[in-house]
C-alpha positions as CSV (number, residue, x, y, z in Angstrom):
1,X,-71.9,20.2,-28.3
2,X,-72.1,19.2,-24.3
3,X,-72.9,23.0,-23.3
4,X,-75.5,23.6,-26.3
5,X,-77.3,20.2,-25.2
6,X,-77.1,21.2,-21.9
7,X,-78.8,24.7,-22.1
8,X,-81.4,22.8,-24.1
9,X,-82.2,20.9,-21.7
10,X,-82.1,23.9,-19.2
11,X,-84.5,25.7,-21.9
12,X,-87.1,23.0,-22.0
13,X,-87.6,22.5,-17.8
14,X,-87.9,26.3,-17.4
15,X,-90.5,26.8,-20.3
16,X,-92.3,24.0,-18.6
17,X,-92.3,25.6,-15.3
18,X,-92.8,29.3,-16.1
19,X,-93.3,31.5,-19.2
20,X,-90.5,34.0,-19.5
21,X,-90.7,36.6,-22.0
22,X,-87.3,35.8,-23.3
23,X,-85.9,34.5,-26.6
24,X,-82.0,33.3,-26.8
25,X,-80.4,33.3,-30.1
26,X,-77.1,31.6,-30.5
27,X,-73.9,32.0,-32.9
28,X,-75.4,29.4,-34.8
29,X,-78.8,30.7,-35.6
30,X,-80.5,28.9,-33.5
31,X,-83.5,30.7,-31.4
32,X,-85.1,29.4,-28.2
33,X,-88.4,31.5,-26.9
34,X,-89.3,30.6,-23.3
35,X,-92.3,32.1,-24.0
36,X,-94.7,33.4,-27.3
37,X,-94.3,36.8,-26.8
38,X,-90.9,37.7,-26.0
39,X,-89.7,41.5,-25.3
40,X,-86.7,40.5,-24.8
41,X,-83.7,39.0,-27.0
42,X,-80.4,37.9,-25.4
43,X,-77.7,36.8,-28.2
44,X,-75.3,35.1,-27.3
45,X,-72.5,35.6,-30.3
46,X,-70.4,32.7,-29.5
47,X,-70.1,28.9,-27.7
48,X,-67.6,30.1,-24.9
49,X,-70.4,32.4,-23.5
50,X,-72.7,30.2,-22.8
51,X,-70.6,29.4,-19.5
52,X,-72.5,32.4,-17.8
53,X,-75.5,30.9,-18.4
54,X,-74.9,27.3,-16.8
55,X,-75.0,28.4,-12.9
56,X,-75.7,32.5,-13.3
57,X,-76.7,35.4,-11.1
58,X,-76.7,38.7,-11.4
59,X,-73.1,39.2,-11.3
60,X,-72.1,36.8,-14.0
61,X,-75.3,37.8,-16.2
62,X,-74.2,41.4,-15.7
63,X,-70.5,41.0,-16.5
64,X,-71.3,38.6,-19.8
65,X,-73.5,42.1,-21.0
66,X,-70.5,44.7,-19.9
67,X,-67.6,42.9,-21.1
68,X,-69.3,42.2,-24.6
69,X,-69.8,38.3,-24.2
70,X,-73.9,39.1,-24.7
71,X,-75.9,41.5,-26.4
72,X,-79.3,42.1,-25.4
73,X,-82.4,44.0,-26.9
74,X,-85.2,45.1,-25.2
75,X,-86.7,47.1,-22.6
76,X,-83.9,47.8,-20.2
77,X,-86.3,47.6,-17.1
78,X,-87.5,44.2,-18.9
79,X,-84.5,42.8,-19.0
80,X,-83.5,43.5,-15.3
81,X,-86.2,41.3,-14.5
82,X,-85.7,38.9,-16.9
83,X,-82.1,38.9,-15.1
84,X,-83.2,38.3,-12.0
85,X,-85.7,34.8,-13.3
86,X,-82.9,33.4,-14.8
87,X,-80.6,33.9,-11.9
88,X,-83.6,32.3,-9.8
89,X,-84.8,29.5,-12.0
90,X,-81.2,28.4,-13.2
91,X,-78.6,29.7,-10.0
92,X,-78.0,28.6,-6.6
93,X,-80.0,30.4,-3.8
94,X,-77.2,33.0,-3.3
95,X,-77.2,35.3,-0.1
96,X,-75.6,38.5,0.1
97,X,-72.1,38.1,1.5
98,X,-71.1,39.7,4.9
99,X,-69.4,43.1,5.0
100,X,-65.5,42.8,5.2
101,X,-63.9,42.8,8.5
102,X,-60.9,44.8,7.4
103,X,-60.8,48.1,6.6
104,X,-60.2,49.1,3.0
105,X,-61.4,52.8,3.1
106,X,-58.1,54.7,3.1
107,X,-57.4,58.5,1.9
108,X,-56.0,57.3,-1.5
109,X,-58.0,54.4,-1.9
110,X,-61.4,56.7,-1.3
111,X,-60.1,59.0,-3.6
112,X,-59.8,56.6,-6.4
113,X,-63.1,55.0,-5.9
114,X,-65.0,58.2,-6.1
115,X,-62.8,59.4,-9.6
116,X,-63.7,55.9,-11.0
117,X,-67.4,56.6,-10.6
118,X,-67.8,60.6,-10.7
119,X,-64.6,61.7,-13.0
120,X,-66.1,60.0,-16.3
121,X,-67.7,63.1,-18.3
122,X,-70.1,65.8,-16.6
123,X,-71.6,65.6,-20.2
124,X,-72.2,62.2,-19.6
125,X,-73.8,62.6,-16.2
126,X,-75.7,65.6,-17.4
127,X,-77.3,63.7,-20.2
128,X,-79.6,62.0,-17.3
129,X,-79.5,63.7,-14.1
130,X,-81.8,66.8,-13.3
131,X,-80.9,70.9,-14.7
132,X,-79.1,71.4,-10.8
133,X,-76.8,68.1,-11.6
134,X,-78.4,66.3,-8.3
135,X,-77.3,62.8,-8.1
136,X,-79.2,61.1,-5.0
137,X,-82.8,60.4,-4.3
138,X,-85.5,63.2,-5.3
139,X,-88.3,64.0,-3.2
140,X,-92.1,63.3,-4.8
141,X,-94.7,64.9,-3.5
142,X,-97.4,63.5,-5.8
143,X,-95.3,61.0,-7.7
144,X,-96.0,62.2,-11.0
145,X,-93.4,65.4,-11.2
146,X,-90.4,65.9,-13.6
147,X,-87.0,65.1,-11.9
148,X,-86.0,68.7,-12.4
149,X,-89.3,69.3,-9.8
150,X,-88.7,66.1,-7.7
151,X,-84.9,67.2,-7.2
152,X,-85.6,70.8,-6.6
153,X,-88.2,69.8,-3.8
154,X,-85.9,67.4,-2.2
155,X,-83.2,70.2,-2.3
156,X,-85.8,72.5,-0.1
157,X,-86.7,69.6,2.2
158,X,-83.1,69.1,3.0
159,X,-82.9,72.6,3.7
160,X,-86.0,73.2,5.9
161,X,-85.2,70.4,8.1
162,X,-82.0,71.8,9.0
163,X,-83.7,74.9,9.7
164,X,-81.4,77.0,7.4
165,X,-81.2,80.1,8.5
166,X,-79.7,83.5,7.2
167,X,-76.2,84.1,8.6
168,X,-76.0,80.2,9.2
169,X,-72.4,78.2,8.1
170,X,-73.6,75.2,6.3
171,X,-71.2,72.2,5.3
172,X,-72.1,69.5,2.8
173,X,-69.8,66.3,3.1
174,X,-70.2,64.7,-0.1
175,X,-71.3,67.6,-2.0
176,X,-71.2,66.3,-5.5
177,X,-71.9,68.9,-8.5
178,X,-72.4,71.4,-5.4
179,X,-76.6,71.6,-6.2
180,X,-77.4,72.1,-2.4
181,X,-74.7,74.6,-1.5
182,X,-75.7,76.8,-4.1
183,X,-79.4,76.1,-3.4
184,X,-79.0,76.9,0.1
185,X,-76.9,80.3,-0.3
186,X,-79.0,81.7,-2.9
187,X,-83.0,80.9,-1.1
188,X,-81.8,81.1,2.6
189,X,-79.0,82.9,2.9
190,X,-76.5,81.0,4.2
191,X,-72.5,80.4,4.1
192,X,-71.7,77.0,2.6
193,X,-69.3,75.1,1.7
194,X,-69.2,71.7,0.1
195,X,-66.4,69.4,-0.2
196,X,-65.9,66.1,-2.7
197,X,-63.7,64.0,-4.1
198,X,-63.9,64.3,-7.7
199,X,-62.2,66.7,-9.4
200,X,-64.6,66.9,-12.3
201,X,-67.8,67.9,-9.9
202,X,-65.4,69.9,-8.6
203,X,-64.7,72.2,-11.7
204,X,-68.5,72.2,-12.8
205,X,-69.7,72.8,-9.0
206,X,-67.2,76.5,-8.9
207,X,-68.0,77.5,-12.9
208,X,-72.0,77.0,-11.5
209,X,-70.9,79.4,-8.5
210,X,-69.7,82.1,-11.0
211,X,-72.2,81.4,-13.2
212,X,-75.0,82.3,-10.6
213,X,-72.9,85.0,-8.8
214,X,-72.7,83.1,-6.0
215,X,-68.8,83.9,-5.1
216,X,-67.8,84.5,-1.2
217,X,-71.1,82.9,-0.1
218,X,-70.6,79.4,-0.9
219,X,-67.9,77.4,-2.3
220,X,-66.5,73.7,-3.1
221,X,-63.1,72.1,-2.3
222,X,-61.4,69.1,-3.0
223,X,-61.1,67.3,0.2
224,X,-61.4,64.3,2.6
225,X,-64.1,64.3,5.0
226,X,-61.1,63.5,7.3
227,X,-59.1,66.3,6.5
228,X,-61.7,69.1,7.0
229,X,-60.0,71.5,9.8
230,X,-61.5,73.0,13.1
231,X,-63.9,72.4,16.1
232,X,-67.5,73.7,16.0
233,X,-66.7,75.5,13.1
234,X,-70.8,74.6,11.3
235,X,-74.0,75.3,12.4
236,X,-75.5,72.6,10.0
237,X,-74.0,70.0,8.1
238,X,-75.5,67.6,5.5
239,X,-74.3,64.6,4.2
240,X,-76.0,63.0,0.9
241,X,-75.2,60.3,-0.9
242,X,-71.8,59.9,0.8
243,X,-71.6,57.4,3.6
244,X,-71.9,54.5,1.4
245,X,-68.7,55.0,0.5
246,X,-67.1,55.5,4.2
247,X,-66.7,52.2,4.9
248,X,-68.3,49.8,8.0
249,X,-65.6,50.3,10.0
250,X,-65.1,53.5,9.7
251,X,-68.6,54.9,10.6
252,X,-68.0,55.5,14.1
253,X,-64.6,58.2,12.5
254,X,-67.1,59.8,10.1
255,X,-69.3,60.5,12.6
256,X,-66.9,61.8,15.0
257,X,-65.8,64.0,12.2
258,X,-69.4,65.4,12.0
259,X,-69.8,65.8,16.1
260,X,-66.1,67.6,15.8
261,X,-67.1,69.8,13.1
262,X,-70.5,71.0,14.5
263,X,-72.0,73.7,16.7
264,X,-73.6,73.0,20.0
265,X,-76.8,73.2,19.4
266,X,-75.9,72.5,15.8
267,X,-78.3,70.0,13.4
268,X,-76.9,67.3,10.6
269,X,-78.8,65.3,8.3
270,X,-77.5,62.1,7.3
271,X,-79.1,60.9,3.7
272,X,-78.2,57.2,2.7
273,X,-78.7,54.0,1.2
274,X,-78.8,51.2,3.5
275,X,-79.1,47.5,3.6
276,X,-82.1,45.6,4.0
277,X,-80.4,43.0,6.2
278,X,-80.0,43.5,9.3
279,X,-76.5,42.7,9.3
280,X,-75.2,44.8,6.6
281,X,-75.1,41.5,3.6
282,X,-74.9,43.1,0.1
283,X,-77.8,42.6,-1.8
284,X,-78.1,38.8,-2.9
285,X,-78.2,36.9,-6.4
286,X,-74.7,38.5,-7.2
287,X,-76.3,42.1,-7.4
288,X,-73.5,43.4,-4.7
289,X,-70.9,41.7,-6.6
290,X,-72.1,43.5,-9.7
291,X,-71.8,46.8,-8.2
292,X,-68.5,46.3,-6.4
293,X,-66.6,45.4,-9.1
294,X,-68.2,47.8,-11.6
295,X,-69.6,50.7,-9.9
296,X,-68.7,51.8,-6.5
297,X,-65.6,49.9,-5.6
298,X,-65.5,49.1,-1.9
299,X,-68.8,50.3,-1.3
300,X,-70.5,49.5,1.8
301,X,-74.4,49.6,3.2
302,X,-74.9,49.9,6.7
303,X,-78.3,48.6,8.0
304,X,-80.4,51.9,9.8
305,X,-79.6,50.1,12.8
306,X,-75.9,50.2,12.7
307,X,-76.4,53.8,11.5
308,X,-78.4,54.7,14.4
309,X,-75.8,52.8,16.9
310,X,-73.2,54.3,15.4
311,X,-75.1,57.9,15.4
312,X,-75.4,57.6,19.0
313,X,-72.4,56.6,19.8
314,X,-70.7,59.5,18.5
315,X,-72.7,61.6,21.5
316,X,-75.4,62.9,18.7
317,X,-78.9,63.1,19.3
318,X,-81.6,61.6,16.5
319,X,-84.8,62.9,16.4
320,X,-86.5,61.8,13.2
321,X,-85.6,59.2,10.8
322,X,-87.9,59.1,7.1
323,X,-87.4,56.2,4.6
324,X,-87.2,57.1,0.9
325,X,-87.0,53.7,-0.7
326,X,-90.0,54.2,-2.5
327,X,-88.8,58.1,-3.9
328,X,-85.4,56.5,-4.7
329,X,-86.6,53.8,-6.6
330,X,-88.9,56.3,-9.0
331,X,-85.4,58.9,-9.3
332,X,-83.2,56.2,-10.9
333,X,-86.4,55.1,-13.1
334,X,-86.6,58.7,-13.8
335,X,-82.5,58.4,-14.8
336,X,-82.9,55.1,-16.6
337,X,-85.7,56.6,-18.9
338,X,-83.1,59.7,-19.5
339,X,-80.7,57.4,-20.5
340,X,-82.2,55.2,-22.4
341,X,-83.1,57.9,-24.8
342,X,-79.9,59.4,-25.0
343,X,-77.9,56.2,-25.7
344,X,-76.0,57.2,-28.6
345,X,-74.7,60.5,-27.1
346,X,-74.3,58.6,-23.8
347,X,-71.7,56.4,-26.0
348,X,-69.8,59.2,-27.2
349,X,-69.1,60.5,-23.7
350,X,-68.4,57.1,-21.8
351,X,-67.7,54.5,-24.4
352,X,-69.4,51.6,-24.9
353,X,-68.2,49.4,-21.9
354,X,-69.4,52.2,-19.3
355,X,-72.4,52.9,-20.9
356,X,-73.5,49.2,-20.7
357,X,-72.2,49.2,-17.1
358,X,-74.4,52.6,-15.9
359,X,-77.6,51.0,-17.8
360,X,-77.3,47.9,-16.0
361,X,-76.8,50.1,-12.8
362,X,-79.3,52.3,-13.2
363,X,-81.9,50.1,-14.0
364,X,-80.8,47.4,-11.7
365,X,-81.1,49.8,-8.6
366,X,-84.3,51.1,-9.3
367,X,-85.4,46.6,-9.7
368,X,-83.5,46.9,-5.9
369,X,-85.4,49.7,-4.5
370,X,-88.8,48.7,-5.9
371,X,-88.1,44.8,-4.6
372,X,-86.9,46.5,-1.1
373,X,-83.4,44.7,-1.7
374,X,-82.1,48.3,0.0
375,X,-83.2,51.3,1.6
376,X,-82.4,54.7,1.9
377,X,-83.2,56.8,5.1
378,X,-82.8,60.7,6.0
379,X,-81.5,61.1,9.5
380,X,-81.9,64.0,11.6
381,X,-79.8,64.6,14.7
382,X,-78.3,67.3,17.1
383,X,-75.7,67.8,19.0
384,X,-76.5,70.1,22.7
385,X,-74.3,69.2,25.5
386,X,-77.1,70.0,27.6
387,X,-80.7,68.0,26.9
388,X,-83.0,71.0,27.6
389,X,-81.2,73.1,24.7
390,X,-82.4,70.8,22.1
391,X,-82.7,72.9,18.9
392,X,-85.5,71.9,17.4
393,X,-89.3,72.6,17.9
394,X,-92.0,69.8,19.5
395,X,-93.2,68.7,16.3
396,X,-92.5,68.0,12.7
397,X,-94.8,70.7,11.4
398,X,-92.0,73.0,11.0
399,X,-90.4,70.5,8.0
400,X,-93.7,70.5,5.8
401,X,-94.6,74.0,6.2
């Protein structure tokens, strides 16, 4: 048949050109090794599927796996970067595609983004993520801890450069299972409250607040970042993990929400990916694509420099900026590994269609951060209405002590 011959012929030129360590196996019984060894087997279980092999990148190789047009066995890292050859050697050069101009990030829209992604099972999520349920980038100090160590010391260096203090009112925009509010009230002493989206890290975030006797000095609500009430009401706010999913256009509102809601003299740390562009493209060969239609609808990366405008522009004050691209991208191969060797309880909790989608994710970003496809940076900044009352001391020291 035309599209058989065809991918034969597409076989033979890349073998010549490079050694993959890939074998394809079609419906017929057929088996093509681009290289001797191969650690990884793609079958392909009828003719119709071959069309995602004919011009593919990551987002058509990724959706043939999810939707069930492709199996695959094999190292799950391996076959990221097998992914990735194939989309090179047999795809168009693809670019990452500009960031919408219009603005798709309303209350009810957000809100059904973030349920798609966090309201799947909190068994599911807690097959993989660390004992505190802390799903952003841990914090390695030597590289070789256990995520429940890595999350647990990125927790405390969230805290100390705030400069928590007893008696202090802490808000966490974006506050997931609740990890860092509880953190925070229980080692420095503080009032906090945390506020998300999902109603399922919603539920696990207060039965963890009874749990650990935590009641009246920190708590989590169901709410919009928009909708949170008062002026000056927080002495520190943290955001993690949550402004990917504000929107471009609506960066310099979110901000403005965090000037309106702080102190003066009050401190915020900002902690999120960014692009690696410097104009805020998705990540190329279809991997943006991928992740917008399966993972985090509507999700958008700002470049640090657009954060930092935007920052700015909102009248707040930054004063250090630390890239953790290289921490980020050993926490999701930290979460892959988890995964992989829960797969089978994984399934029972998501199904198989989610579960394919979260290991292509998981693995995928770690490919990303490791390849510096995107970043992720921690953001400090302050808000004092006069210069000389800026809150924080003359030198780092104070954040590693």
């Amino acid at each position: 048949m035309l599209l058989e011959a065809r991918l034969e012929k597409m076989i033979g030129e890349l073998r010549r050109r490079a050694a993959l360590p890939v074998s394809i196996e079609l419906w017929n019984g057929k088996r093509y090794a681009l290289a001797d060894l191969a650690s990884v087997t793609v079958r392909i279980p009828r003719a119709a599927s071959l069309r995602y092999f004919l011009n593919p990148d990551l987002a058509s190789l990724g959706e043939a796996y999810v939707e069930g047009h492709v199996d695959v066995e094999g190292p799950i890292g391996e076959v990221l970067r097998a992914a990735e050859a194939l989309s090179r050697a047999w795809g168009a050069a693809k670019k990452g595609r500009l960031p919408l101009l219009r603005n798709l990030h309303s209350r009810k829209r957000d809100a059904e983004a973030i349920r798609y992604h966090y309201d799947v099972s909190n068994d599911f999520y807690g097959l993989w993520l660390d004992r505190n349920m802390v799903y952003s980038c841990a914090y390695f100090k030597t590289g070789g801890e256990d995520i429940d160590t890595a999350q647990e010391q990125k927790l405390d260096h969230v805290c100390r450069k705030l400069r928590l203090a007893p008696g202090d009112r802490l808000l966490d925009i974006g506050c997931g299972w609740g990890a860092l509010v509880r953190w925070a009230a229980r080692h420095y002493g503080v009032d906090a409250t945390g506020v998300t989206l999902s109603r399922n890290q919603h539920a696990l975030a207060e039965e963890r607040i009874r749990a650990e006797g935590l009641q009246g000095r920190c708590r989590v609500l169901v709410q919009d970042y928009r909708d949170i009430p008062g002026e000056g009401v927080y002495d520190k706010i943290a955001s993690i993990g949550m402004f990917e999913h504000v929107g471009l256009k609506n960066l310099p509102l979110y901000f403005g929400a965090i000037r309106r809601l702080l102190k003066d003299g009050g401190i915020v740390m900002n902690h999120g990916i960014t692009a690696a562009d410097s104009e805020s493209r998705w990540v190329g060969l279809g991997g943006g694509e991928f992740v917008d239609k399966y993972v985090f609808p509507h999700g958008e990366l700002p470049h640090i420099g657009l954060v930092l405008r935007e920052l700015t522009g909102a009248n707040l004050e930054v004063m250090d900026v630390e890239t953790l691209r290289l921490h980020y991208a050993k926490t999701l191969w930290r979460w892959s590994e988890r995964l992989e060797a829960n797969l089978a309880r994984a399934r029972e909790h998501a199904g198989e269609k989610r579960l394919r989608i979260w290991r292509t994710y998981l693995a995928g970003s770690a490919h990303a951060f490791e390849q510096r496809w995107v970043s992720i940076h921690q953001v400090l900044a302050v808000k004092s209405a006069r210069p000389q009352d800026n809150p924080l001391p003359w030198t780092r020291s104070w954040i590693y002590a």
